[in-house]
C-alpha positions in Angstrom: 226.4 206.7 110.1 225.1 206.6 106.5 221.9 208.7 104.9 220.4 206.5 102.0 217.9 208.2 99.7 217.1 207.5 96.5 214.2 207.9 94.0 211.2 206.2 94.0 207.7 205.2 92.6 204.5 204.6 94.7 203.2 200.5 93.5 200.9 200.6 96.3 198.9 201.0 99.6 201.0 199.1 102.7 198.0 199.7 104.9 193.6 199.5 105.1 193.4 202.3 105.9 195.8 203.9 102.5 197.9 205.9 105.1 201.3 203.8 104.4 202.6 204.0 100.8 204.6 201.0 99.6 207.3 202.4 97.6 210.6 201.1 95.4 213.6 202.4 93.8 213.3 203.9 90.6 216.0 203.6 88.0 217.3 206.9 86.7 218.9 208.3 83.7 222.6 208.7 85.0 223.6 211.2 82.4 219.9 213.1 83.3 220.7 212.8 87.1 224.3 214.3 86.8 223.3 217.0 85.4 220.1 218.1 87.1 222.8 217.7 90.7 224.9 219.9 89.0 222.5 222.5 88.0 221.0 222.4 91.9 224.6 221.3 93.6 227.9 222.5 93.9 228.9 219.4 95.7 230.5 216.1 93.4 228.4 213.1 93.0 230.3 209.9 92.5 229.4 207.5 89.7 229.8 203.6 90.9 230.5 201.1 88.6 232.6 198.5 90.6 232.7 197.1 94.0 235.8 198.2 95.0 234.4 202.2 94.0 231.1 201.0 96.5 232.8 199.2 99.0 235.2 202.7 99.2 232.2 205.1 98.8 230.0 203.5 101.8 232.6 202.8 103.9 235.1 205.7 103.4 234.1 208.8 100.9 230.1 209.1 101.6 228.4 211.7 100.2 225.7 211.6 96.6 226.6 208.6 94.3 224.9 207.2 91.4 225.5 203.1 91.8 225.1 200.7 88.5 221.7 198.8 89.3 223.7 195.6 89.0 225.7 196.2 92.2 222.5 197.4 93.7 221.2 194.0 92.8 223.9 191.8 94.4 224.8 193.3 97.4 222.5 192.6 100.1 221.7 195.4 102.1 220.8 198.1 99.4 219.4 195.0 97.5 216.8 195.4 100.2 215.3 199.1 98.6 214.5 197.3 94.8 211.6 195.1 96.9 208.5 197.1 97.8 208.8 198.8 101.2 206.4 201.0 103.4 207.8 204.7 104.0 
């Protein structure tokens, strides 16, 4: 089992009735982002730059990982949390 989570920003209402956000991933500073997790984490965070790192990382290591927006982009199933969603 895997636990995504990531940053976002609020584009939206999903819903009439404004109970729904629509929310989408929100790029980060990775140098920013490494160290506010160190200041509130003793835990490491992986940094992924290549396929092979992600394909490892969400099938083997798990755990907090910054991943380069371009493999966000092509692979198909985080691709999914750079479109508007509801949450």
């Amino acid at each position: 089992m895997h636990f995504l989570n990531h940053h976002t920003r609020w584009i939206g209402w999903h819903d009439e009735s404004n109970q729904v956000e629509l929310r989408v991933a929100t790029p980060v500073d990775p140098l920013q982002q490494i160290e506010i997790f160190r200041e509130i984490s003793d835990k490491q965070i992986y940094v992924i730059n290549k396929d092979e790192d992600f394909f490892l990382w969400f099938h083997a290591w798990g755990g907090d990982a910054l991943i380069r927006e371009e493999l966000m982009e092509k692979n198909e199933f985080l691709s999914s949390w750079l479109k508007p969603y509801p949450r």
